[in-house]
FINUKOL-810798 format. One record per residue: x, y, z of N, C-alpha, C in turn. Coordinates in steps of 0.1 Angstrom, whole numbers, plus 5000, padded with zeros to 4 digits. Layout:
XYZXYZXYZ/...
***
This chain:
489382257896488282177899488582087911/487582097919487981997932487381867929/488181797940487981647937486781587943/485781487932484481467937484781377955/483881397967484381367977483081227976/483881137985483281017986481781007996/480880957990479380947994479180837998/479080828013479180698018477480708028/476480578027475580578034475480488046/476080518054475880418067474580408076/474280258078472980188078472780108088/471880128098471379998113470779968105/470679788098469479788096468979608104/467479628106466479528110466179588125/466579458135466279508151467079568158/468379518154469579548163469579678163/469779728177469079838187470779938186/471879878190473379968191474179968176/474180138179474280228171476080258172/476680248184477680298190479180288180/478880178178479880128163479580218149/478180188148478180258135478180408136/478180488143478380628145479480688145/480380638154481780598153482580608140/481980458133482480468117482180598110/481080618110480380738107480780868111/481380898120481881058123483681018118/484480928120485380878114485680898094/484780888087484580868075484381028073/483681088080483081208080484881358081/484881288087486581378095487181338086/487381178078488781208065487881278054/486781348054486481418046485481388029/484881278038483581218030482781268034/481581218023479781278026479481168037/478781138045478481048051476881108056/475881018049474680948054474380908066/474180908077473580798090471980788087/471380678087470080678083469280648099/469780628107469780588123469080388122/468080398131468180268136466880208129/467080058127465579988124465480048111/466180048102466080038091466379878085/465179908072464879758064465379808051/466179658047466879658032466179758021/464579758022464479858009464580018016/464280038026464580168028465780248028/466980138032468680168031468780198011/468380068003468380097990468080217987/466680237990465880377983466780507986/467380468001468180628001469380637999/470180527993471380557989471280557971/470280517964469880577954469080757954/468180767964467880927961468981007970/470380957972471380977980472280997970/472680927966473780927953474580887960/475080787965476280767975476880637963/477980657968478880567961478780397971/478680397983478780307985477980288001/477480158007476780128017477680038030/477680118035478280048054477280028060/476879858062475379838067476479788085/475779808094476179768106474979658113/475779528113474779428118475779368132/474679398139475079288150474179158156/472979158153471879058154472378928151/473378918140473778758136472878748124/471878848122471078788111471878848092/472878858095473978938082473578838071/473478728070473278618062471878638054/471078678060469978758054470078878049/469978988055470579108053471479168045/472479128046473479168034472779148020/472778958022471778988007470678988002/470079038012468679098009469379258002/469979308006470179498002470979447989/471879327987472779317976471679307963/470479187965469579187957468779327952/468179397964468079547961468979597956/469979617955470479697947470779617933/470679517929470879447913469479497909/467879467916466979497911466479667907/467079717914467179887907468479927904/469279807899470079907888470679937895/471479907908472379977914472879957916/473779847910474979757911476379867913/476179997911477680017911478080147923/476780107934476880127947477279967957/478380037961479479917965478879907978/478479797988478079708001478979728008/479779748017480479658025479779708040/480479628053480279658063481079598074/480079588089480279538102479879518110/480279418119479379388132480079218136/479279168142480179068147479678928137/480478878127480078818116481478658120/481178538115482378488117482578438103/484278408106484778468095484578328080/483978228082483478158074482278238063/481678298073480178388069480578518059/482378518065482678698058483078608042/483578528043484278468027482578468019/481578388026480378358016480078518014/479978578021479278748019480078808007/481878798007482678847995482078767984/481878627985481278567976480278607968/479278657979477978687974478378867967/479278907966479579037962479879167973/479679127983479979217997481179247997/481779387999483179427991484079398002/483579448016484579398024483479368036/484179298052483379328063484179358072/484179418082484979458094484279418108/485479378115484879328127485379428135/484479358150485079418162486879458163/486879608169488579568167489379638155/488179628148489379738136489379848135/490579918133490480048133489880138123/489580258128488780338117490280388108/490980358109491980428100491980278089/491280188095491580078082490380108078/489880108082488080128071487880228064/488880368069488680458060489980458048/490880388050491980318042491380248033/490480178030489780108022488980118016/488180248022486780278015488080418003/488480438010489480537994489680477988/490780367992491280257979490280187972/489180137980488280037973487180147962/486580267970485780357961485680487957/486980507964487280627958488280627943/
***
């Protein structure tokens, strides 16, 4: 029997217009040989929820660069407690400072990644953390 592969949904969501990061992550995650989602751009917290539940994904890479992450994140965190979907795991990236990254782990956000990191750490962690 083969081993179930990791379902990951990566997500632009609000205004922020560049994609270039999260596609990146996204064909990266895709090559160590996960399922990977791109939902594309100007997506809102309930439409990232809705399709990583009729998705089945194990976990959500939301990519924020607007600054507005402080909203965002837990707006999608709250969506996912209100349907039950607590055991699709958050994390993400974009340019966040790192005061903001401790309150987001706080608030349940499993990890965040900034400018700068390599895809061999993000895919290093999404195994360890959800696979």
């Amino acid at each position: 029997m083969s081993e179930k592969k990791i379902r990951v949904l990566i997500a632009k969501v609000g205004l922020d217009g560049h994609d270039r990061g999260a596609k990146v992550v996204a064909r990266a995650l895709r090559d160590a040989g996960m399922e990977v989602i791109y939902t594309g751009l100007h997506q809102t917290p309930e439409m990232i929820v809705k399709s990583a539940i009729q998705e089945d994904v194990d976990c959500i890479g939301l990519s924020i660069l607007s600054g507005a992450h402080m909203t965002l994140f837990p707006a999608v965190l709250d969506l996912l407690k209100k349907n039950n979907a607590e055991d699709i795991t958050l994390f993400g990236g974009g340019i966040v400072p790192d005061d903001d990254i401790a309150r987001l782990k706080e608030m349940g956000v499993g990890e965040i990644f900034t400018p700068g990191t390599s895809t061999e750490e993000i895919i290093k962690w999404v195994r360890e953390n959800i696979g």
